[in-house]
C-alpha positions in Angstrom: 63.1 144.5 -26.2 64.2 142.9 -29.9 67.8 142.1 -30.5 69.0 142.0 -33.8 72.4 139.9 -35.0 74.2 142.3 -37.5 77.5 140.4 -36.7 78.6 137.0 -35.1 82.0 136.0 -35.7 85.0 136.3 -34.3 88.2 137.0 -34.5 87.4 137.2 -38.2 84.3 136.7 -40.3 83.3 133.8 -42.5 82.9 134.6 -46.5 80.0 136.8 -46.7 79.9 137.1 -42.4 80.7 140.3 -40.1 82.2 140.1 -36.5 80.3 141.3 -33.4 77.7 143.7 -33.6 74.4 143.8 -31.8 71.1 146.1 -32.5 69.2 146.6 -29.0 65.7 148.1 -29.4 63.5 148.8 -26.8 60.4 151.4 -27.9 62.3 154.6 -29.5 65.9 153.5 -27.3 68.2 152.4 -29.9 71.7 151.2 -29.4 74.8 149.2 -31.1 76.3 147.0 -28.7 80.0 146.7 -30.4 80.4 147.7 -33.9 83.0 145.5 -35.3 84.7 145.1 -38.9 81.3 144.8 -41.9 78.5 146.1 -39.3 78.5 149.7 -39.8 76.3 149.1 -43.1 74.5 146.6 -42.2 73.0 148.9 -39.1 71.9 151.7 -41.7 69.4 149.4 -43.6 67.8 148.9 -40.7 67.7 152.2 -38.6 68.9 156.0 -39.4 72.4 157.0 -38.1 70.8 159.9 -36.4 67.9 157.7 -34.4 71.0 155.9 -32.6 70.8 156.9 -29.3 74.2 155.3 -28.4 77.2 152.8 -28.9 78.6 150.5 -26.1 81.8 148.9 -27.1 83.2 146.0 -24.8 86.9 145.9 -25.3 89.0 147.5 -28.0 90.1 144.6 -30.5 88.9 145.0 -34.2 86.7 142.2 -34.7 84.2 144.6 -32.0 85.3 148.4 -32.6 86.3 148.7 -36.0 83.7 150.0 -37.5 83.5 152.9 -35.2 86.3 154.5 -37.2 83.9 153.8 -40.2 81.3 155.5 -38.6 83.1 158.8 -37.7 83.5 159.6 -41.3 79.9 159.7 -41.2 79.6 162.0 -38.5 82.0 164.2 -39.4 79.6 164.9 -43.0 77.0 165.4 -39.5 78.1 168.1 -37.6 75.4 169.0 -35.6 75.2 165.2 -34.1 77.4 164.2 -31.4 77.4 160.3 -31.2 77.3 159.1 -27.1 80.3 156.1 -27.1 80.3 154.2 -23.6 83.3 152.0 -23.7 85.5 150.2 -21.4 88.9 152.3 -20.3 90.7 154.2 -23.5 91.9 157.1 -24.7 91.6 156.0 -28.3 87.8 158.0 -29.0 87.8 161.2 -29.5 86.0 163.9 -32.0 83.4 163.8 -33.2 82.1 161.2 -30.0 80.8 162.2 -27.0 82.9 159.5 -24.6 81.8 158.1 -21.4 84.2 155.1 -20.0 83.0 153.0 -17.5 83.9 150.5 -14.8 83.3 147.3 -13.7 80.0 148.0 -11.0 78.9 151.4 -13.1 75.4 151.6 -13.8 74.3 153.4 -16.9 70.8 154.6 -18.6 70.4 155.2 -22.0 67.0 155.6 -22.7 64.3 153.0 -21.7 67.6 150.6 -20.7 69.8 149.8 -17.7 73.3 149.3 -18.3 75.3 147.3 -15.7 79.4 147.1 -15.9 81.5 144.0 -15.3 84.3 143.4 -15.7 85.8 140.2 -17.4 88.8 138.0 -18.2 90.7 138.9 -21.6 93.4 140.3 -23.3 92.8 143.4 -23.0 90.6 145.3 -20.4 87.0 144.0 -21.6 83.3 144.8 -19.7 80.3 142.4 -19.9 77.3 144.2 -19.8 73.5 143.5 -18.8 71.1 145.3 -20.2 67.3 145.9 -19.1 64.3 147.4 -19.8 61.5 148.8 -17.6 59.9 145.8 -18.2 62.3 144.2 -16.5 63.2 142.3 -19.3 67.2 141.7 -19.2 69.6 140.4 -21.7 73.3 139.2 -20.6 76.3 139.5 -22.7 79.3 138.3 -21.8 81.5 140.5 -24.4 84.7 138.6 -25.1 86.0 136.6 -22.1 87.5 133.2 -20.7 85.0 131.3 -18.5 84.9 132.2 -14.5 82.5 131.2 -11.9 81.3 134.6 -11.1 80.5 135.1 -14.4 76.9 133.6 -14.3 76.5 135.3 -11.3 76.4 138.0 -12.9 73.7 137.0 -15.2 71.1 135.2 -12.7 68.1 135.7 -14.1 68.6 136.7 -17.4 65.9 136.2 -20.3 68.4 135.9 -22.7 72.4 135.2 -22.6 74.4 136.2 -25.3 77.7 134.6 -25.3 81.0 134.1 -26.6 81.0 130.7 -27.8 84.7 131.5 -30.0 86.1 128.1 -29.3 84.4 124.0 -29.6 87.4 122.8 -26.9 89.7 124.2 -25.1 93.4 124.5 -27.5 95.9 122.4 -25.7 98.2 125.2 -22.8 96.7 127.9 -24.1 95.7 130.9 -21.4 92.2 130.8 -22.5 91.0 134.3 -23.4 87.8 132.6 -25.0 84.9 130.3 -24.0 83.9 126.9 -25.2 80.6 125.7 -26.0 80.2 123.6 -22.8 81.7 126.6 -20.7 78.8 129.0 -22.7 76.3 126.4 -21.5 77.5 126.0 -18.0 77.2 129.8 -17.5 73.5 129.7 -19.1 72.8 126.9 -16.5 73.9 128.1 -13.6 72.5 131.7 -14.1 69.0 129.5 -14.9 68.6 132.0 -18.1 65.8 131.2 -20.3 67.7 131.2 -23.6 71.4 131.2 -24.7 72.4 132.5 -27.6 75.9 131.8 -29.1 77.7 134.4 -30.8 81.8 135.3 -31.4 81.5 132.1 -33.6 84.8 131.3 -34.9 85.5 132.4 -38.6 87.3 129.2 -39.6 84.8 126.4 -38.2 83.7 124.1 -41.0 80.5 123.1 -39.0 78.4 125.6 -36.8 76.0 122.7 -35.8 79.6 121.2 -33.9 78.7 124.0 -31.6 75.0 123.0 -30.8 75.9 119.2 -30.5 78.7 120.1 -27.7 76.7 123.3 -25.6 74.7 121.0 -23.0 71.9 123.8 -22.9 68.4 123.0 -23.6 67.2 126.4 -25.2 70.3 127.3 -26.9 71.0 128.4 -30.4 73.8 129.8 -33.0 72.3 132.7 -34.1 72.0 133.9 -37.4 73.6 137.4 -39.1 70.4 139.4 -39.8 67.9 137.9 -37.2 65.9 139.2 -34.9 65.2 138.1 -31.0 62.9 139.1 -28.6 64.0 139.4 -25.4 61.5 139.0 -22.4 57.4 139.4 -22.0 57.4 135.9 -21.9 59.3 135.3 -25.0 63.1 134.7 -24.1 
């Protein structure tokens, strides 16, 4: 399974940056996990719009959906593809998607890939998702959220953690709706995940390295717009 960065920041991008969007790859199964504001293009260079076998969106705020909107005046130039959405709770998708909400405990398959739902803390109603292949090979992302201790639960196991990692400390009283570094590295240690990568970096940070220096994870890295990650068979 190869996971490619075509976004990482969050709520807005840096000069030159996107916000969340994540290419998932596994044999001929193909799909965009979120699709926020810049992405839309940058998932074209690498794959056809009609080899997409599906979008997952987390939570409906721009910095992770706004580019759907981009990419129904795409579909509407394809009429005889219907593009499968699978999105937390909303009535905001309609023509020319094929929509599928789901719930915290739903189980999905698209292709070669388990889906599993779970539900999160934020401000709005947002699902973390863990994906695997039949491999076995699993990655963990956390979607936007504030930190938990179920949350690594949730990812025990996993090859790979991808994780909001919006904020280097918490911000004085208030309700956190985002994790820090040390909260992104806590989950990756209690869920014993071979790798954490750190994503939903803030736009405004002067230093990205800050976020390295402060995580407390062994194998963890910021990752990089345009990279590519294996995931699994022995690579994490």
């Amino acid at each position: 399974m190869k996971l490619t960065i075509l976004g990482k920041y969050g709520p807005f991008p840096k000069a030159g940056g996107a916000c969340s969007s994540y290419l998932i790859e596994d044999g001929d199964t193909k799909v965009l996990l979120d699709l926020g504001s810049g992405t839309f293009s940058r998932a074209l260079e690498r794959i056809a719009l009609d080899s997409i076998d599906a979008v997952v969106i987390t939570h409906f705020h721009y910095d992770h959906c706004s580019d759907l909107g981009v990419m129904k005046y795409a579909l509407e130039k394809m009429p005889a593809m219907r593009m499968k959405v699978f999105s937390s709770p909303t009535n905001l998708i309609g023509e020319p998607f094929e929509h599928h909400m789901v719930f915290d405990g739903d189980t999905t398959q698209i292709g070669s890939l388990k889906l599993q739902w779970f539900q999160v803390i934020h401000s709005v109603p947002c699902l973390a998702v863990r994906v695997t292949n039949r491999d076995g090979s699993s990655l963990f992302y956390t979607g936007d959220t504030a930190y938990f201790e179920e949350l690594s639960k949730y990812a025990v196991g996993a090859d790979v953690i991808l994780a909001d990692t919006c904020l280097l400390e918490r911000e004085g009283n208030a309700v956190p709706m985002h994790m820090t570094a040390v909260e992104a590295g806590t989950v990756a240690k209690k869920a014993g995940a071979k790798k954490l990568l750190c994503t939903h970096i803030y736009g405004g940070i002067a230093d990205e390295n800050e976020v390295l220096k402060r995580v407390g994870f062994d194998n963890a890295i910021v990752v990089e717009e345009g990279a590519t990650y294996e995931v699994g068979n022995g690579n994490g």
